[in-house]
C-alpha positions as CSV (number, residue, x, y, z in Angstrom):
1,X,98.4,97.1,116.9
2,X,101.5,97.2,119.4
3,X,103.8,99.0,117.1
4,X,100.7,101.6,115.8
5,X,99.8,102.6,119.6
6,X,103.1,102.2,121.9
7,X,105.1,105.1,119.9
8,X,101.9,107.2,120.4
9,X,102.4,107.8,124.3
10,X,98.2,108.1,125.1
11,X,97.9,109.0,128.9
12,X,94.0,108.4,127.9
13,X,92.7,106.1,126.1
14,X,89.1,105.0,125.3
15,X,88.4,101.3,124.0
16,X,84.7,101.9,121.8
17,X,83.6,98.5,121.5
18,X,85.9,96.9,123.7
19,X,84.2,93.3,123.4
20,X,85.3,91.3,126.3
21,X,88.4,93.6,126.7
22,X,91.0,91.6,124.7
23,X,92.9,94.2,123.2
24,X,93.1,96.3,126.5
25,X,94.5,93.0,128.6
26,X,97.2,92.8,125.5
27,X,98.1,96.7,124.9
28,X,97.6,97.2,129.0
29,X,101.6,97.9,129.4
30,X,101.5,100.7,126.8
31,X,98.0,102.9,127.6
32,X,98.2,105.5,130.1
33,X,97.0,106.0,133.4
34,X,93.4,106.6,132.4
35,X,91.7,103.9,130.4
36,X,88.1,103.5,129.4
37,X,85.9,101.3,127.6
38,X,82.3,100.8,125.9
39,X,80.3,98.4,124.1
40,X,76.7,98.3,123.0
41,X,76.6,94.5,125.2
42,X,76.0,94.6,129.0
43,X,77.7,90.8,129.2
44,X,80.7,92.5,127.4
45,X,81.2,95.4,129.9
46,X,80.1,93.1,132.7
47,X,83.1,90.8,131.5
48,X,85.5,93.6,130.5
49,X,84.7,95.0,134.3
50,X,85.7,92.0,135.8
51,X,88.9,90.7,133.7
52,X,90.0,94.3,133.9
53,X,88.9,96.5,136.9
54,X,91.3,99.5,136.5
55,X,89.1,99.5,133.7
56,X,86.5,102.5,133.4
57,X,84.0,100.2,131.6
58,X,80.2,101.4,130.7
59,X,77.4,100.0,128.2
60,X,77.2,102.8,125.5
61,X,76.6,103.5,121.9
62,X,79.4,104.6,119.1
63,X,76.8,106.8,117.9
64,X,76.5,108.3,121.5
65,X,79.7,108.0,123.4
66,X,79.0,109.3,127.2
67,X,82.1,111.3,127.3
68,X,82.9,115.5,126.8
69,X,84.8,116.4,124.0
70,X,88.7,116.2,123.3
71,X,88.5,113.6,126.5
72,X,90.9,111.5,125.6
73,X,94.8,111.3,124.0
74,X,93.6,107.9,121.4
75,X,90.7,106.4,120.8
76,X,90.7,102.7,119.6
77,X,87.8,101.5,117.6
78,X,88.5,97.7,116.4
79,X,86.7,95.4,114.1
80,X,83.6,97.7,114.8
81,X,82.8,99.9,111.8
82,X,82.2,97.1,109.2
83,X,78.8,96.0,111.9
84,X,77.8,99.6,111.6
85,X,74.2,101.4,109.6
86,X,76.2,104.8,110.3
87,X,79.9,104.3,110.3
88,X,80.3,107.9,109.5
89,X,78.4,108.8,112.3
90,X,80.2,106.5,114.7
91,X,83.7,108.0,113.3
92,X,82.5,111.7,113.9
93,X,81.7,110.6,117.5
94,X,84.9,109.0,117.7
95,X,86.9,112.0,116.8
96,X,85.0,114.2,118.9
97,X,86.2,112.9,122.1
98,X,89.4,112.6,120.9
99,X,92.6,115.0,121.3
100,X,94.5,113.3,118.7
101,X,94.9,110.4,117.0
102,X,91.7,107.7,116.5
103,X,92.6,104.2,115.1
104,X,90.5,102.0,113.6
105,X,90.8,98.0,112.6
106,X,88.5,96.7,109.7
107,X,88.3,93.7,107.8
108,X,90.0,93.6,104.3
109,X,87.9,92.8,102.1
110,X,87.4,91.1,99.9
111,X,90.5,88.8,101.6
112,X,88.7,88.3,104.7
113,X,85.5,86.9,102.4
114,X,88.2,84.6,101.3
115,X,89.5,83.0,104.2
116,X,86.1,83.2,106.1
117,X,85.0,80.8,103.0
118,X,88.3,78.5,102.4
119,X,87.6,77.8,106.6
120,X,84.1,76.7,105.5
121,X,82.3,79.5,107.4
122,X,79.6,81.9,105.6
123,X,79.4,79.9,102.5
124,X,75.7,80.9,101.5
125,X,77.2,84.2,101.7
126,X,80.2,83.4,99.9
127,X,82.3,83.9,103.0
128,X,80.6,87.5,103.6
129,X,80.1,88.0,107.4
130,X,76.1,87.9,107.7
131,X,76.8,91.3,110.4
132,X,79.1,92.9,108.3
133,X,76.9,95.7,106.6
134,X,80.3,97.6,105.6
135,X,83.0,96.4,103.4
136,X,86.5,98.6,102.7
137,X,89.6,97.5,100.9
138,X,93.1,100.0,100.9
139,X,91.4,101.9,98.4
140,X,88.2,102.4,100.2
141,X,89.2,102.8,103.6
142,X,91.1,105.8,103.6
143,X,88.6,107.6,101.0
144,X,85.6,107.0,103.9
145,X,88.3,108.2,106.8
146,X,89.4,111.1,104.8
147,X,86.0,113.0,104.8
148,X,86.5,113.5,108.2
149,X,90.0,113.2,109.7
150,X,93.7,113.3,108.2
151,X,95.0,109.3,107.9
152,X,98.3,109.2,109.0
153,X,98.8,105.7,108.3
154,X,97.0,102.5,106.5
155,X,99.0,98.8,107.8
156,X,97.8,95.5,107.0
157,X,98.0,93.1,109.6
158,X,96.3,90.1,107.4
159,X,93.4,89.9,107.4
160,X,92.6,93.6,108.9
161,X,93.8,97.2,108.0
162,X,95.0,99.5,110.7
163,X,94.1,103.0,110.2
164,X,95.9,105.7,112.5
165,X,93.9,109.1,112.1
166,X,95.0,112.3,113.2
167,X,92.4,115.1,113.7
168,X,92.1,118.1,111.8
């Protein structure tokens, strides 16, 4: 995720679905001066708020995101779209308060599946995450992205792809 978002040079940068703020506390020496964050959890922001208080941190949807348009150089949206009912929804939201680039972490399937059952986890499911309603491979990925923004870049960092959009 380092060597996708350092070269970019964000001065603004929102975290949708920021969790307990992990990747913010990791990337923190390569964001800009103005950093926010959401999640649909209260306990996450609450947590994220604490860890990280330079951190503009508020409970919100990625179907609804509390911020004007073009708001913000990057917008990060990590191991988020495979929980969604409307990911295409949550991606239009995410590019509209964007200036630039959006980037987006999913699991790659049907890899992930596979380690998820060799570590004994999901098994009923054969390894499929029971809150993953969305499933993309390389092939996949890009095709959903592409209705809506340029891709600039797929990576794989195993087991997740690393999508680096750039608005139209």
């Amino acid at each position: 995720m380092r060597q996708i978002v350092a070269p970019l040079g964000a001065e603004s940068v929102l975290d949708a679905g920021c969790g307990e703020g992990e990747t913010l506390a990791r990337l923190g020496d390569v964001l800009g001066e103005r950093v926010a964050a959401i999640d649909v959890l209260d306990e996450c922001v609450a947590y994220t708020k604490q860890r990280l208080p330079h951190v503009d941190a508020s409970t919100a949807s990625v179907y609804e995101l509390p911020f004007d348009d073009r708001s913000f150089d990057l917008v990060l949206c990590l191991e988020v779209m495979e929980h969604l009912d409307r990911p295409a929804d949550a991606l239009r939201e995410l590019s509209r308060v964007s200036r630039g680039d959006v980037v987006v972490s999913v699991p790659y399937e049907p890899y992930f599946r596979l380690g998820s059952l060799m570590r004994g986890k999901h098994v009923r499911g054969l390894g499929d995450h029971p809150e993953h309603v969305n499933h993309w491979n390389r092939r996949s990925l890009p095709a959903f992205l592409q209705a809506q923004v340029d891709v600039a870049e797929i990576e794989v960092a195993f087991p997740w792809l690393i999508a680096r959009c750039r608005l139209r």
